[in-house]
C-alpha positions in Angstrom: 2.2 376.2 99.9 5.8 374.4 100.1 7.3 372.8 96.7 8.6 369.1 97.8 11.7 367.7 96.7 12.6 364.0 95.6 15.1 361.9 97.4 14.8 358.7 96.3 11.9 356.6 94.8 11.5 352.7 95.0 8.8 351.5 93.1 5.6 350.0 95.2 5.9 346.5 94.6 8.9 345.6 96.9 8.8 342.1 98.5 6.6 341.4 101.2 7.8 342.9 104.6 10.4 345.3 102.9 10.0 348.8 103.3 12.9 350.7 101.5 11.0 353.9 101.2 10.4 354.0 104.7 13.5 352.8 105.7 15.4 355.8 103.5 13.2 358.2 104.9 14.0 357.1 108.1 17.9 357.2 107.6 17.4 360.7 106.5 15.0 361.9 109.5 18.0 360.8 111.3 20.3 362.9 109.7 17.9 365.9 110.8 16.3 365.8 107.4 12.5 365.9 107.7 11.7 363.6 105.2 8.4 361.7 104.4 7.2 359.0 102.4 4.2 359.9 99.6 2.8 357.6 96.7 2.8 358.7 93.1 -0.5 357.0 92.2 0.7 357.7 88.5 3.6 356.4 88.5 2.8 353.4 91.1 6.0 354.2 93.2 7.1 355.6 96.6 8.6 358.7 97.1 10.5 360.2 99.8 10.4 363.8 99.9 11.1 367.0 101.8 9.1 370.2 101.8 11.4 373.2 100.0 11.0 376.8 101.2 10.5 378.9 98.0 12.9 382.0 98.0 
């Protein structure tokens, strides 16, 4: 199984209709960067993250 590494967080309670998690992730996926969006139940915030190949 893959680590993941952090890009960015935002925390969850961005204004209604904004979605700067997904928009990052987005930006990135663009950029040929697979990146996803995951919540940290813990620490109540979005993450945007990519899968790491361990060497």
């Amino acid at each position: 199984m893959g680590e993941r590494q952090i890009l960015a967080d935002f925390p969850a309670g961005a204004p209604r209709g904004s979605w700067p998690a997904e928009e990052r992730a987005a930006e990135l996926r663009s950029q040929g960067q697979p990146a996803t969006v995951v919540m940290d139940l813990d620490s109540d915030r979005f993450l945007v993250v990519v899968k790491t190949v361990a060497s």
